[in-house]
Residue, then its C-alpha position, 0 to 999 in steps of 0.5 A: x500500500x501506498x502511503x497516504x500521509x506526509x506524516x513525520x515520524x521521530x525516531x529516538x535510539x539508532x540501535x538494531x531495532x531503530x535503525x531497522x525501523x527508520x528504514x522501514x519506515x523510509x522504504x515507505x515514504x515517511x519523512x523520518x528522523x532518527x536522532x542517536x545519543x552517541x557518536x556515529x559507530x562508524x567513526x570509532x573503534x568498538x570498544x572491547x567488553x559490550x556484548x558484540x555477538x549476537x544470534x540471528x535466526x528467523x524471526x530476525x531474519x524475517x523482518x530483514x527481509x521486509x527490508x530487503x536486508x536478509x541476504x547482505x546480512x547473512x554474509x557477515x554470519x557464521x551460521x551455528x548448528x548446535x551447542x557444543x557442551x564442554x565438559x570439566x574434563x574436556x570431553x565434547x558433545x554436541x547438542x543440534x538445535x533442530x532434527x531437522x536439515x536446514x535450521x540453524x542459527x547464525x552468529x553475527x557482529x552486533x556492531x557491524x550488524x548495525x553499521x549495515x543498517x545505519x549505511x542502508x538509513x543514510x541512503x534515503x533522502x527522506x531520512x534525517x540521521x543525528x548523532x551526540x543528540x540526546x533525548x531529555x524528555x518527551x512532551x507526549x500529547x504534542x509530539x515533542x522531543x528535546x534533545x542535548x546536542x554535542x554542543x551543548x545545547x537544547x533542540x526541540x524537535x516536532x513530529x507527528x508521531x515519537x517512537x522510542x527505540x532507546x534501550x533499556x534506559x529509554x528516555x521515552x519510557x521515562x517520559x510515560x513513566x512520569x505521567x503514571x496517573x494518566x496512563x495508568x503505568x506499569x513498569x517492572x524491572x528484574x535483575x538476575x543475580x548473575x552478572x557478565x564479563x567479556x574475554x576473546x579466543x583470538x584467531x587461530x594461524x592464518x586466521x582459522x578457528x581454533x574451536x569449532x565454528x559452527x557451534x555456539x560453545x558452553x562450559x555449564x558448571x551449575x551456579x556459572x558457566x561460560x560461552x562463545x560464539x565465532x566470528x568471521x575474522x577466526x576468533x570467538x567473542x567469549x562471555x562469562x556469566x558468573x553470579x557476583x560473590x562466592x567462590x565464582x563470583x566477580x567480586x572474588x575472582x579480584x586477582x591474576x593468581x585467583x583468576x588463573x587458579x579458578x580457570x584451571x580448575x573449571x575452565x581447563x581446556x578454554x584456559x589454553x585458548x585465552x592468552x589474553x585472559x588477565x587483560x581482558x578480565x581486568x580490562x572489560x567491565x561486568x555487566x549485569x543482566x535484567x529483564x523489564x517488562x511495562x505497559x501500556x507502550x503507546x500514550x496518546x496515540x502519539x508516542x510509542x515504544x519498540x524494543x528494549x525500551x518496551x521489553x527488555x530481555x536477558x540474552x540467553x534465548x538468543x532472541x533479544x535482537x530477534x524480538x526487537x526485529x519482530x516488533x519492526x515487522x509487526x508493527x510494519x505490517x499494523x501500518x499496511x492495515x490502518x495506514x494514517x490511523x496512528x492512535x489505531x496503529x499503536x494501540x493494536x500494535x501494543x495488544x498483540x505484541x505485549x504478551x509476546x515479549x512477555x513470553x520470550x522474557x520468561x522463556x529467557x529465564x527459563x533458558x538460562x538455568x537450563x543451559x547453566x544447570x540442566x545440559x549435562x543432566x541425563x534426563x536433559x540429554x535423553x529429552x533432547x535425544x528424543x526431540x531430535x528423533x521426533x523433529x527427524x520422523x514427524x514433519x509437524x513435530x517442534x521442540x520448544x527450542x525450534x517454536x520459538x526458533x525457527x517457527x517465526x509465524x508462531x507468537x511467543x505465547x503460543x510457543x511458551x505454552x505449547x513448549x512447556x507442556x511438551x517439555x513436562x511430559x517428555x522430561x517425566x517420560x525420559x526420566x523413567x527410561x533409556x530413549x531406545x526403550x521409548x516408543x517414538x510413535x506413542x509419544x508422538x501420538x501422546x504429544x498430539x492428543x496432548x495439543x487437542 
């Protein structure tokens, strides 16, 4: 459909999901503008300790190619068929996403992900880019943004609708969260109690992979683990997510004698890959980990939040990118049904994306202690042994991974609540038994009289 406005879209935050969205918006025929607190990345060196790998898989990868993105995007990926779990003992297995051929997950530079996008934005003439422009605030009702320019000084800026895609912290949510009476507002905000650090495998001779490059690596050690994930130059961004105090914790690891000792004791065949370990643990800082839910996202049909700013998640489902990029699309695709409505658009927008995010910031959850306590489990590893027979016989067949993973036409809710049931009962039947002493057909039967 054609535009049928000269309507002025505000876009605040030029992350994934706001660039994606200005683009998208642009490719329409918008006016847009898209203001950015920091500095241009393009410009500057990306700084080492700040989560640069992240993991594409469909949901993302459909709303790239709304855009007409998904192609370029996937050249800059290394696509990840499985968990490779690492054992104390430095024994290896291999844990496939899906029985299925063809689906796979994809490891992609968060920065150069972004850098793509913003050079596909700076193509349109009807697309304004600012940088070092920080939003103070948001006059809701009128559409009215204020912003901290790299001078110093303060600019208003008008439009006909503001968008917010400013992150967790978003100033826009900020904005709605001030004006709680007439919104009535809900905001909450759950930090884990687990914490995260950044390290580097760096290429091997010539540029290879000393690991394994198509597997997204895990050392689960119960209260801790570590990950890492491959990037295209040969080395793998490496992420700890240790708990802040006890034995494991960041506050304890405080020393070089401490923090080589406690490696070679949980971390020994991941210690021999990091010659780098001491720089990089001291060098980069902890992050911490926390998901924020809220609602309502849209206020007088004039402002709207995308993204993190609306749902925040914790990164352990891999879906936080893929979430923000769903939004986009939705959202896109509200605009084609109610084109010039915007108090129409944001309010249907908000109803069908709301308990969605909220599904997958649970599932994150969820996921989190199941890669940090359960992978090395037996009746975790049988589950997952007959999920990958089923998704190999029965077509129709989807673990919860793979419904949230590669079924992208699927809500979240739908898969959280279909996932969990088929998770009950396969655990409960694989904890009785060997799986070559279950029958596939009768659990498959189960499984569908189980769904209605």
């Amino acid at each position: 459909m054609a535009k049928t406005t000269n309507d002025r879209i505000l876009i605040i935050g030029a992350g994934l999901c706001g660039t994606l969205l200005a683009v998208r918006m642009a490719q329409r025929g918008y006016e847009v503008a898209l203001h950015e607190r920091l500095s241009d990345m393009r410009t500057m060196e990306v700084a080492g300790g700040r989560s640069i790998n992240l993991a594409l898989s469909d949901r993302g990868l459909q709303a790239l190619a709304s855009a007409g993105l998904k192609e370029q995007v996937l050249e800059a990926c290394i696509p990840m068929h499985g968990r490779m779990i690492h054992g104390v003992d430095g024994d290896l297995r291999l844990s496939k996403y899906s029985g299925r051929e063809g689906e796979y997950i994809n490891s992609v530079s968060r920065g150069g992900l972004n850098m793509t996008l913003l050079d596909k934005a700076e193509s349109f003439d009807n697309l304004t880019l600012t940088f070092q422009s920080k939003c103070s605030h948001v006059e809701l009702e009128s559409g009215v943004a204020f912003f901290q320019n790299k001078a110093g000084e303060t600019e208003r800026v008008e439009a006909d609708v503001v968008i917010g895609t400013d992150g967790a912290g978003s100033a826009v949510r900020r904005s709605m969260m001030d004006r709680t009476p007439d919104l009535l507002f809900n905001y909450s905000q759950d930090f884990l109690r687990t914490g995260y650090k950044e390290l580097c495998i760096p290429p091997g001779d010539g540029g290879t992979h000393r690991i394994d490059k198509n597997a997204l690596h895990i050392w689960p050690r119960g209260a801790f683990m570590t990950i890492a994930l491959p990037n295209l130059d040969g080395s793998f961004t490496v992420t700890m997510f240790h708990p802040f105090e006890g034995e494991a914790g960041f506050n304890t690891l405080n020393s070089s004698d401490r923090l080589n000792a406690f490696f070679e004791q949980h971390y020994p065949d991941l210690l021999v890959h990091l010659p780098t370990l001491t720089e990089d643990y001291f060098n980069h800082p902890v992050g911490v980990l926390g998901t924020i839910k809220c609602y309502p996202w849209q206020a007088f049909g004039k402002a709207l939040l995308l993204g993190d700013a609306a749902h925040a998640i914790v990164p352990f489902y891999g879906q936080g990118m893929n979430a923000s990029f769903e939004d986009v699309r939705v959202f896109d695709e509200t605009v084609e049904r109610f084109e010039g409505d915007w108090e129409k658009i944001f309010k249907v927008f908000q109803d069908e994306r709301v308990g969605n995010t909220n599904a997958i910031a649970d599932l994150a959850v969820d996921n989190f202690q199941e890669m940090r306590d359960k992978v090395d489990d037996i009746p975790f590893i049988r589950k997952r042994q007959l999920e990958m027979q089923l998704e190999r016989t029965y077509k129709d067949y989807y673990s919860k991974y793979s419904l949230v993973t590669f079924k992208p036409g699927l809500p979240y809710a739908e898969a959280m609540k279909i996932g969990r049931m088929q998770d009950d009962f396969l655990l409960k039947v694989c904890a009785e038994r060997e799986v070559e002493d279950i029958s596939l057909e009768k659990v498959y039967q189960e499984l569908k009289n189980m769904q209605g």
